[in-house]
C-alpha positions in Angstrom: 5.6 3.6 10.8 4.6 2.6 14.2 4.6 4.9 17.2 3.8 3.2 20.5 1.2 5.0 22.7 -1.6 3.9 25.4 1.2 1.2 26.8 -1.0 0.6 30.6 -0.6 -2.9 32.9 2.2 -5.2 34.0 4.8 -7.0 33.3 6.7 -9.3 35.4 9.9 -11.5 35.2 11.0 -14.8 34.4 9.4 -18.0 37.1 12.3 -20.4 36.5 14.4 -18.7 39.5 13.9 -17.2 42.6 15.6 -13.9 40.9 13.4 -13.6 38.8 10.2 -13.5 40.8 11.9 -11.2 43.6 13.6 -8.6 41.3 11.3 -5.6 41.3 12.8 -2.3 39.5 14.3 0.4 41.4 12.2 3.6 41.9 12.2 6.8 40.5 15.7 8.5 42.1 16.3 11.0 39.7 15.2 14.1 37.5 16.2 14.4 33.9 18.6 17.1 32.6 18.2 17.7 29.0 20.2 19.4 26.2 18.7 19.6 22.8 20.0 19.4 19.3 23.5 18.8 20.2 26.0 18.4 17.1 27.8 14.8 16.2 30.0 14.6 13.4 30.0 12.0 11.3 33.1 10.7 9.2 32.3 12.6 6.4 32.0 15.3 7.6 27.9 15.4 8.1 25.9 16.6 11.1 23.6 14.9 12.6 21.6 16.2 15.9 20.6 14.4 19.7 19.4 14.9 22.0 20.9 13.9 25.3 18.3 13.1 28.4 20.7 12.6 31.4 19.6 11.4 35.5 19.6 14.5 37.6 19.9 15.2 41.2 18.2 17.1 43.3 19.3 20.7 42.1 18.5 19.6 38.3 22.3 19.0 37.6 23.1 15.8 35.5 23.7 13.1 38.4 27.5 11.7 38.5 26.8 8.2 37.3 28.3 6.7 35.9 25.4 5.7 33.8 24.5 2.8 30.7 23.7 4.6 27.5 20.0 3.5 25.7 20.0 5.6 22.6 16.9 5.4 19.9 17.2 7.2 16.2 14.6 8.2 14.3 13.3 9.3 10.6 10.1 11.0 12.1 12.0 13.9 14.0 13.2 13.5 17.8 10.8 16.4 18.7 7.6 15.2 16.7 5.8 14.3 19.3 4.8 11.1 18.1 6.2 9.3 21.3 8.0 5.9 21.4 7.8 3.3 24.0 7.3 4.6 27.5 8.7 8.0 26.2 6.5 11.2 25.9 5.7 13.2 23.2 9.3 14.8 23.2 10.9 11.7 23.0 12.5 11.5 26.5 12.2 7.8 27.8 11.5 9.0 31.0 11.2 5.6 33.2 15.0 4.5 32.3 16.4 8.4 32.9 14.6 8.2 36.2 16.1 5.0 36.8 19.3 5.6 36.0 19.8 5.8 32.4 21.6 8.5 30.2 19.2 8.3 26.9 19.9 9.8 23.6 17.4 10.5 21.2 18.8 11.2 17.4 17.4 12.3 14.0 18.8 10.1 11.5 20.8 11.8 8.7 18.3 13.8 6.8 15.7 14.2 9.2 14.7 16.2 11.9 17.2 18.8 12.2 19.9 16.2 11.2 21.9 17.5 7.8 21.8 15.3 4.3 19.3 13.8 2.5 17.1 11.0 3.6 16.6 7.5 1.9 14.6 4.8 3.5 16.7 2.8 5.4 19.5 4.2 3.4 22.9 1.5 4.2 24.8 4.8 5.4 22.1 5.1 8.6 23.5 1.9 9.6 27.0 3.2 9.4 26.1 6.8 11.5 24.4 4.4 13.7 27.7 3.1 14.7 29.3 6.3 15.1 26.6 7.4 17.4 26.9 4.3 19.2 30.6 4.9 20.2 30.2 8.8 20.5 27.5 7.9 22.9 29.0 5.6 25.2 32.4 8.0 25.7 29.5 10.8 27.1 30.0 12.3 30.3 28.4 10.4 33.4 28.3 7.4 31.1 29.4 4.0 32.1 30.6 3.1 28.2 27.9 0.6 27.9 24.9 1.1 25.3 21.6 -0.1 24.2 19.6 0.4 21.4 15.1 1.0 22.0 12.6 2.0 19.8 10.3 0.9 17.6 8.7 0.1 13.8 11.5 1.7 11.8 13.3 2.9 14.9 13.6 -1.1 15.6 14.9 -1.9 12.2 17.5 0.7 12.4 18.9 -0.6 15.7 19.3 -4.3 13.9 21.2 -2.6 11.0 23.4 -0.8 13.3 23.9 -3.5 15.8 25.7 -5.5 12.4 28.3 -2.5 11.7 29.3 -2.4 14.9 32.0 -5.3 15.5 32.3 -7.8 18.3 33.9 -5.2 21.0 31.7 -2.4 21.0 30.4 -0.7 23.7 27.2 -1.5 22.1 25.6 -4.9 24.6 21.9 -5.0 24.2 18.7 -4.5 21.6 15.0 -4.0 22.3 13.9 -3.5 19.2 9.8 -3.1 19.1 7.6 -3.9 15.8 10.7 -4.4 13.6 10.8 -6.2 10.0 12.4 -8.9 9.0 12.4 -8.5 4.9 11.1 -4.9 4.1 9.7 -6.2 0.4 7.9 -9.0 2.0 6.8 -8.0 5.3 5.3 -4.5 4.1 6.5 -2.6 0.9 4.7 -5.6 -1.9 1.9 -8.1 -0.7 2.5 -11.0 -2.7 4.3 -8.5 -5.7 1.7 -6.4 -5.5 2.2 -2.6 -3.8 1.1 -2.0 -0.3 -0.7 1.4 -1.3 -2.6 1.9 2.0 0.6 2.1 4.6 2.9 3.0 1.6 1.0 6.4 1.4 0.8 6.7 5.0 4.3 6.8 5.1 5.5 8.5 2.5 2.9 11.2 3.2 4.2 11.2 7.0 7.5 11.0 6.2 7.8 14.0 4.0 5.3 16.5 6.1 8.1 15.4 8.8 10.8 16.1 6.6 10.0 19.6 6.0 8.4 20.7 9.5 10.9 19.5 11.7 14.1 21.3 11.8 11.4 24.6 12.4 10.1 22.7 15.1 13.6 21.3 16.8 15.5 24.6 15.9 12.7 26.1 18.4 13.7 23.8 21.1 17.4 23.7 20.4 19.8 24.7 23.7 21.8 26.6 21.4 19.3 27.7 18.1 21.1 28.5 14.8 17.9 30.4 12.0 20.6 30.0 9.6 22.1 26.3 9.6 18.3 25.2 9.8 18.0 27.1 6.4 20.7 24.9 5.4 18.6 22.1 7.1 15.9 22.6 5.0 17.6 23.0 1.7 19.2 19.5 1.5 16.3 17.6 3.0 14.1 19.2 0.1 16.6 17.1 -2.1 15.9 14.1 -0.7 12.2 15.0 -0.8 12.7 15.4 -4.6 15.1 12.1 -5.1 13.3 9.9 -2.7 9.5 10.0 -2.7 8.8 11.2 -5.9 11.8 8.7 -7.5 10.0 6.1 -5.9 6.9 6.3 -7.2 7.9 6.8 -10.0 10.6 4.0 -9.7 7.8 1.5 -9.1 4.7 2.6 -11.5 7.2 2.4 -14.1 8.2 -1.0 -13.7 12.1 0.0 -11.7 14.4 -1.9 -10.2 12.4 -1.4 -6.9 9.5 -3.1 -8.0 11.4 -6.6 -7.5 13.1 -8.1 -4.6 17.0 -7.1 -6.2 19.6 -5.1 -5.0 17.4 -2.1 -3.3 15.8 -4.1 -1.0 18.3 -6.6 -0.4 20.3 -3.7 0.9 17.7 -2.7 3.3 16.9 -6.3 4.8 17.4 -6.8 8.7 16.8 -10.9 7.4 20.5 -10.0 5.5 22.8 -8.8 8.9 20.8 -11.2 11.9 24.2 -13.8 11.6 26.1 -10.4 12.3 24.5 -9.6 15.3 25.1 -12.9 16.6 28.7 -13.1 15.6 28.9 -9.4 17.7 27.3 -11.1 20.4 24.5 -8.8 20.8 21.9 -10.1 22.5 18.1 -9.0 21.6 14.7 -8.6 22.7 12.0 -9.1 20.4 8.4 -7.5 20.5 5.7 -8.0 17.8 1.8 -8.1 17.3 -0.4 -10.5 15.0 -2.6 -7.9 13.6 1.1 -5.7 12.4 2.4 -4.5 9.6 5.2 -7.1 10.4 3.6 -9.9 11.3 5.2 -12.1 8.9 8.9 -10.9 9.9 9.1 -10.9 14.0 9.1 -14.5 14.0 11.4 -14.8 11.4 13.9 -12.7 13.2 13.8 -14.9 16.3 13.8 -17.8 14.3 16.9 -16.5 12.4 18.6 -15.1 15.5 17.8 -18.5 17.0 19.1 -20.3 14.0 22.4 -17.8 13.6 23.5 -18.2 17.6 22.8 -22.8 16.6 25.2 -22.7 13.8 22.3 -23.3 11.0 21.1 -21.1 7.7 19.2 -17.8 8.9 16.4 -18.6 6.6 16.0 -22.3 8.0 13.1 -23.6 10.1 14.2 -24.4 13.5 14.6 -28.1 14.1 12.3 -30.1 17.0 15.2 -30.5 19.1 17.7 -27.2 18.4 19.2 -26.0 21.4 17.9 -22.4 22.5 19.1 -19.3 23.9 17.4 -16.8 26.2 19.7 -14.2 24.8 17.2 -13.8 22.3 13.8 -13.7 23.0 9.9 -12.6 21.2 7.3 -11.6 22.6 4.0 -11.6 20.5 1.2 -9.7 21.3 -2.6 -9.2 20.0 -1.6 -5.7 18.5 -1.8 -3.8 15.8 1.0 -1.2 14.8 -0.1 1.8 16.7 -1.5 -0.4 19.7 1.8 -2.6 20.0 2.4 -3.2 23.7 -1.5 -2.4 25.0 -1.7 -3.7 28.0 1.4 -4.5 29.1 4.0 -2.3 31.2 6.3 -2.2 28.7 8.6 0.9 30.2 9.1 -2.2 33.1 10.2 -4.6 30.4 12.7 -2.5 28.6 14.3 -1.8 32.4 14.4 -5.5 32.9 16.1 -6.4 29.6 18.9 -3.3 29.7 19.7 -3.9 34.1 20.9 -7.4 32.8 22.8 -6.6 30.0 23.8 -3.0 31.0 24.2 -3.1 34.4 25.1 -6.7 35.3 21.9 -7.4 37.5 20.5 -10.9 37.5 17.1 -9.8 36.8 15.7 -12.8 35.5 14.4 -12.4 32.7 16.7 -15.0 31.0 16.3 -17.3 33.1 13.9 -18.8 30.7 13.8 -22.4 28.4 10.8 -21.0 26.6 12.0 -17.6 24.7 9.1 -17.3 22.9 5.9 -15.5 24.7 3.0 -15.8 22.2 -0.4 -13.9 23.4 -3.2 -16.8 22.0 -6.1 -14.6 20.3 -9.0 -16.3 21.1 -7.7 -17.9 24.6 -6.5 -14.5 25.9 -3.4 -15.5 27.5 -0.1 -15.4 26.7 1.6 -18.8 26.4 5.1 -20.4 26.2 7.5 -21.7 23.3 10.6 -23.0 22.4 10.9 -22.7 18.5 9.3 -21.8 15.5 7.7 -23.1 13.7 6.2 -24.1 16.7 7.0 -27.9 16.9 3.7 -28.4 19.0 1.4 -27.8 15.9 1.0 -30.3 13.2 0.3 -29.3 10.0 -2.2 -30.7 7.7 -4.0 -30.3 4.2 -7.4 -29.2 4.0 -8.7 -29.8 0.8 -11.7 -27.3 -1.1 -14.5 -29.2 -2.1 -18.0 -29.3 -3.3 -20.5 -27.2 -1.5 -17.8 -24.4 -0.1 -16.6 -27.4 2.0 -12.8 -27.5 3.6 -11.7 -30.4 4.7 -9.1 -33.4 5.2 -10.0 -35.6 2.6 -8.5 -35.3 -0.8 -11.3 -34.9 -3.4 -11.6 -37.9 -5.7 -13.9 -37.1 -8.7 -11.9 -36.2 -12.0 -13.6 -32.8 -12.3 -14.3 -29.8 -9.8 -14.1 -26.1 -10.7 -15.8 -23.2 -9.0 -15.7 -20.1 -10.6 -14.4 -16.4 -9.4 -13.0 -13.4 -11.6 -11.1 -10.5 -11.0 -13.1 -7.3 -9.7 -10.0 -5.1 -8.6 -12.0 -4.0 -5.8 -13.3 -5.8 -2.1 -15.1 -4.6 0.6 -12.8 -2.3 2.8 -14.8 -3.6 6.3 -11.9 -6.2 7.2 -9.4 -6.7 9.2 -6.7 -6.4 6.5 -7.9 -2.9 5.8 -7.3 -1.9 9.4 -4.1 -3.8 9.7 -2.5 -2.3 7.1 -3.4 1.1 7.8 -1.4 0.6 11.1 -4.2 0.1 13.0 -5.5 3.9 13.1 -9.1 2.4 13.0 -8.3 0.1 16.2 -6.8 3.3 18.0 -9.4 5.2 17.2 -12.8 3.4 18.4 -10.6 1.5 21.3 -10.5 -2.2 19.5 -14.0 -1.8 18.8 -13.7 -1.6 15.1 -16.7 -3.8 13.9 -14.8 -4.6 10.6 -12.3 -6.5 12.7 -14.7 -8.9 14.4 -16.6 -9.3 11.6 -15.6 -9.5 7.5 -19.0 -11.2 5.9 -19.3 -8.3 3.7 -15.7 -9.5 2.5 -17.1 -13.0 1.0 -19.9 -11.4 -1.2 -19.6 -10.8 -4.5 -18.2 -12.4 -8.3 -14.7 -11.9 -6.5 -14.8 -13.9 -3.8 -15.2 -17.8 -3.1 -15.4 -19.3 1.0 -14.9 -23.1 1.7 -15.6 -23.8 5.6 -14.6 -26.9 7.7 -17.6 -29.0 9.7 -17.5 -27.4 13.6 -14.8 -28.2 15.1 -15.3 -31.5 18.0 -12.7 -29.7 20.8 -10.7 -26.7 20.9 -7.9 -26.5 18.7 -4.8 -24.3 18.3 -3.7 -22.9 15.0 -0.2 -21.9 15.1 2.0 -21.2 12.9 2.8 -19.9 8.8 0.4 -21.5 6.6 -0.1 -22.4 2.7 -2.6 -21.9 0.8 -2.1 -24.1 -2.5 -4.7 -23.3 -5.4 -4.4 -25.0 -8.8 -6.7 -22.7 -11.3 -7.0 -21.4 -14.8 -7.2 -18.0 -16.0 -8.3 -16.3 -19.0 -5.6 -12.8 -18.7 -1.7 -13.8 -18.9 -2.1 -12.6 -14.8 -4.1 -13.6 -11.6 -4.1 -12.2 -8.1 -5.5 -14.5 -5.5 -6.1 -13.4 -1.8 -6.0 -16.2 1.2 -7.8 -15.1 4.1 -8.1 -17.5 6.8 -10.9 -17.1 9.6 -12.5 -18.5 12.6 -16.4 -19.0 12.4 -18.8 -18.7 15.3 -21.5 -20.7 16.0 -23.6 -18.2 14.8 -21.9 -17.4 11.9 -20.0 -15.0 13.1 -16.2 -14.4 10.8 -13.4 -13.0 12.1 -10.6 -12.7 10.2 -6.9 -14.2 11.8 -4.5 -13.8 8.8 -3.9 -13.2 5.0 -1.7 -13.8 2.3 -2.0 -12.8 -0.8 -0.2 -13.6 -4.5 0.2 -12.2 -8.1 0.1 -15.3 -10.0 3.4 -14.1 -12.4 5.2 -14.7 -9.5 4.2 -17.9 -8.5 8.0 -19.8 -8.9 9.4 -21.5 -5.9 12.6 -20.8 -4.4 13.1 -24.3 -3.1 16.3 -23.9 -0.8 13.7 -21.3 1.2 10.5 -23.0 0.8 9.7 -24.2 4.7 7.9 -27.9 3.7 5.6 -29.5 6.4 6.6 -32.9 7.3 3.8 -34.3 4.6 6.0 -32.7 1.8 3.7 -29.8 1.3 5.0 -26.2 1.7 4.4 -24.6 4.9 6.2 -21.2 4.1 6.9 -20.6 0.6 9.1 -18.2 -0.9 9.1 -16.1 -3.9 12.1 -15.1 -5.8 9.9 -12.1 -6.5 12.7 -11.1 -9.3 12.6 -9.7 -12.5 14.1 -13.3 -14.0 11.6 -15.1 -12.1 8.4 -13.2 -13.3 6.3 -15.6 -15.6 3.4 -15.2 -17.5 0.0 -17.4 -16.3 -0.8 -19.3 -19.8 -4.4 -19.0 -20.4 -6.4 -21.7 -19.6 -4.3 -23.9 -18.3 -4.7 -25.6 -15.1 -1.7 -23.8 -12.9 -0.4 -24.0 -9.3 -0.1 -21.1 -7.0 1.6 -21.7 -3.4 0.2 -18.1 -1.4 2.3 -17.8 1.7 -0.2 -16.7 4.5 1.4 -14.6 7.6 1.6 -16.9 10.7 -0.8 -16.6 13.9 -2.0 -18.1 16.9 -5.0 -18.7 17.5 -7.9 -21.4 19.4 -10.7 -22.4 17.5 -13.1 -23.2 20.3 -15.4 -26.2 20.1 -18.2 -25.6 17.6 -16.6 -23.2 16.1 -14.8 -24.1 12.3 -12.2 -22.5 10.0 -13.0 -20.8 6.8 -10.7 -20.3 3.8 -12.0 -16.9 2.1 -10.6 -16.4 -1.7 -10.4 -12.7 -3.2 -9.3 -11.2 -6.5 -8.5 -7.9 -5.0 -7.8 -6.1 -1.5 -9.2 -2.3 -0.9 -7.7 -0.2 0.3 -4.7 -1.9 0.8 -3.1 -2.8 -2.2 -2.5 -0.7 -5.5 -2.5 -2.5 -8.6 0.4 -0.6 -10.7 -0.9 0.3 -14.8 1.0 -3.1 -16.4 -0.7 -5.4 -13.6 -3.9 -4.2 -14.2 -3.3 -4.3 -18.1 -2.3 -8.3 -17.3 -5.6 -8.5 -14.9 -8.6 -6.9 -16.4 -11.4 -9.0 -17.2 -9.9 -12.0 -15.5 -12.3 -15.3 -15.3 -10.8 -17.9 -12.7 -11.5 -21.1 -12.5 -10.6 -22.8 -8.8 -9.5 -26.2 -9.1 -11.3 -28.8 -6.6 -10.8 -32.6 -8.3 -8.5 -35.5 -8.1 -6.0 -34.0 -10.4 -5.6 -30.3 -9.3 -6.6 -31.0 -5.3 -6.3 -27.1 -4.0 -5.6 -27.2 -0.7 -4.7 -24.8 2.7 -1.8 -26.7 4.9 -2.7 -25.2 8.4 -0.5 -26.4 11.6 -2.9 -27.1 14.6 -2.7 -28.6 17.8 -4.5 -30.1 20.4 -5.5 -26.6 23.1 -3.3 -28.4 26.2 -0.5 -28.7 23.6 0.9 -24.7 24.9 -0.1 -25.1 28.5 2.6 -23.3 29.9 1.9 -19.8 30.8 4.4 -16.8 29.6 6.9 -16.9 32.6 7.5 -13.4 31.9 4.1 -11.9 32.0 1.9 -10.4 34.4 -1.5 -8.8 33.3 -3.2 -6.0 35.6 -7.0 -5.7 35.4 
């Protein structure tokens, strides 16, 4: 999952109060002091393996403190050298150790040079997490206060733990960077369909790591043991064996883990966000629209938001709900391996942990406006209150005649363009970037033509564009969107791809979000289905269960409500929107044997009459509607 790197710039505080615009953060006062691989027993009698970074003084001695605890745990191995926010390869965050800040770096159980077998997101990580937590705060030099950094997984684990630990812990603040919301929805399936690209990417990452790192941290240890690491080695070949290959297997095969059940319910941060309220643990949220959880980090603020208000988790905020600054999201134009370009993010974690951790008014919630939204297309970063964000309304644009999208409902009885199932697409997209983490980004420095430009997308028997007349003034999209289509099929299955894209005045299509859905699991979950104020949905949600799995009758007319991930976005003057229908999505998703089976040979046809009106709902708004500028952000350059 996502490792942080190239993080350059600045970040500044919150504007609402003169603390905020004089704090500055304390120089560099100290070394670090570091001991590695240092034993924690867990309840049952486990191992699992830290290590501790502490503030030195000038002889290289661990500096008296005492000293606030950040600790991070990770799957990947503490010594991999992938590097985390403002750490180095080695894992060290060196800006809060130099700061003052004792920092503890831990292989969850399983990994690294940690003992047991590893399952993703296992429940029991949750459970060592707390463990950890309180071993961590009784260190030496430690003031007994702890926070919780890190990112992609490393994020989701600190929202797991942070709901085991009860209301009186010494555990006080999160920062947790690139985390999910709903591990099924936000990455593992794509509309029921398996997310091969990043699936592989991880499970291939994951169990290189699994093997080559207790060699790698036994080398580094303070005090080495050859033969506990053969021990080491031994039971994380088991969970090799029971994990990665079971789930494959698990999933081809039509398993339990194919549907959004028990497994993944078990896993979801969306489940324990009222818990971290009710601990009173306040958070700090940091996301990208182009990541592999674009669709979750609003949804955690949004349910943190709702949780601290009194209201359901899952609920849209309401125009007028009261906010809090204690939890706050940040959303940048990133993909997962470029989360937190440009900004000094090191700076941001100090600002967040010195008010929670060390009692200083820094600022930084001194804020009405907890939400910090980067606008792609605008290239600032702009203020709001809730989301959905109440500035945007939305509104159905209905497919019509000539590849047209637009407000008005079609009115002839009949209407039908045809499109059929290819189980292929072009890979130059943005999607295809985005879900391999955004290794293409990385690698030619955002210049990735596929992202600025996915024409080669819209050709073809599988694909179908309607386009909206040039927009008359800049607008803002912002905000989830629906994609309604009313079709036929000829297979007892369909698969239908949303993309939506802005359109240059040359013709120019870049790509700003996707969603995607396997027709069989097109039922409604009504209590969870976000609904525009025009009755249409804005956010729909899938059971995605085994019970809720339905057949697609042949030839009959048939609605399918395709959630597409949120963004924000202005659509200049001149420039229009462009709805962009696939069959397939390469190389990101993996059709298991039984979908293809149900798919093969499908013939679509896409409803545009009176009677079967397919629609997008998309929430705009007028470009002054977010005029206020992020109060906590500073750009260099």
């Amino acid at each position: 999952m996502r490792i942080i790197t190239g993080i350059a710039a600045l970040l500044g505080v919150a504007a609402m109060a003169a603390p905020a615009q004089a704090w500055q953060p304390e120089p560099a006062n100290f070394g670090i002091a570091e001991q590695h691989n240092v034993p924690v027993t867990m309840r049952d009698g486990t191992v699992l393996r830290a290590d501790i970074y502490s503030p030195a003084d000038a002889n290289g001695q661990p500096a008296k403190g005492p000293f606030p605890v950040v600790m991070t745990q990770s799957p990947y191995g503490k010594d991999a050298g992938l590097g985390l926010a403002g750490q180095s390869g080695t894992g060290e965050f060196q800006y809060l150790i130099q700061r003052g800040y004792i920092d503890v770096v831990a292989d969850v159980r399983g990994a690294g040079d940690s003992h047991g077998s590893w399952g993703l997101f296992d429940p029991i990580q949750a459970d060592d997490g707390a463990e950890l937590v309180r071993w961590a705060a009784k260190l030496p030099h430690s003031s007994g206060k702890v926070g919780l950094y890190g990112s992609s997984y490393l994020g989701i684990d600190q929202l797991l733990t942070a709901s085991k630990v009860g209301k009186h812990s010494p555990l006080k603040a999160l920062f947790p960077v690139i985390a999910g919301n709903d591990i099924y929805r936000d990455t593992a399936y794509f509309g029921g369909v398996p997310g091969l690209e990043f699936d592989a990417i991880f499970l291939g990452l994951t169990g290189g790591l699994d093997v080559t790192n207790p060699l790698v941290e036994t080398g580094r240890a303070t005090s080495p043991d050859p033969a506990d690491t053969v021990q080491v080695e031994a039971e994380h070949a088991g969970g090799l064996v029971s994990y990665h290959a079971a789930t494959v297997l698990n999933t081809e095969l039509n398993g339990d883990q194919r549907y959004d059940e028990s497994y993944w319910q078990a896993r979801n941060p969306r489940n324990v966000l009222k818990k971290i309220v009710t601990n009173h643990i306040p958070a700090f949220l940091v996301g990208g629209w182009y990541d592999l959880f674009q669709r979750g980090e609003p949804l955690n603020f949004s349910g943190l938001q709702n949780a601290w208000a009194g209201r359901p988790v899952s609920a849209p905020m309401l125009p007028n709900q009261r906010v809090t600054s204690r939890y706050q999201l940040l959303m940048g134009p990133w993909y997962h391996v470029t989360a937190g370009d440009g900004l000094d993010v090191g700076r941001l974690h100090l600002q967040w942990f010195d008010r929670w951790l060390k009692g200083i008014d820094t600022g930084i919630t001194h804020t009405r406006t907890p939400l910090h939204l980067y606008e792609l297309g605008d290239g600032k970063y702009r203020e709001a209150r809730r989301y959905p964000f109440g500035e945007a309304t939305p509104a159905p644009y209905y497919l019509g005649a000539g590849n047209t999208l637009g407000t008005a409902k079609p009115k002839d009885a009949a209407g039908a363009d045809p499109i059929v199932f290819t189980g292929a697409t072009s890979p130059c997209d943005r999607q295809s970037d985005q879900w391999g983490a955004g290794g293409a980004a990385l690698a030619t420095s955002g210049q990735n033509p596929c992202d600025s430009n996915d024409s080669s997308l819209q050709a073809g028997p599988g694909a179908l564009t309607y386009t909206t007349a040039p927009f008359t003034s800049d607008r803002v999209v912002a905000g989830p969107i629906d994609a309604t289509i009313y079709a036929t099929s000829t297979r007892p299955d369909t698969y239908l791809e949303a993309t939506i894209e802005d359109i240059d005045a040359s013709g120019t299509s870049t790509s700003l979000t996707a969603g995607g859905l396997l027709g069989s699991f097109r039922s409604l979950d009504a209590g969870q289905t976000w609904r525009a104020p025009d009755g249409n949905p804005l956010l729909p949600y899938h059971p995605y269960t085994r019970a809720s799995a339905t057949p697609v009758e042949s030839g009959k007319v048939t609605r399918f409500d395709i959630e597409v991930f949120p963004t924000f976005g202005r659509i200049a003057k001149g420039h229009s929107l462009r709805l962009t229908l696939t069959t397939s999505d390469t190389p990101h998703l993996g059709f298991t044997p039984d979908q293809l089976q149900n798919l093969a040979g499908g013939a679509y046809q896409v409803q545009r009459n009176a009677g079967a009106a397919s629609f997008v709902e998309i929430p705009t708004a007028p470009a002054d509607a977010f005029a206020q500028t992020c109060s906590i952000c500073v750009t260099t350059g």
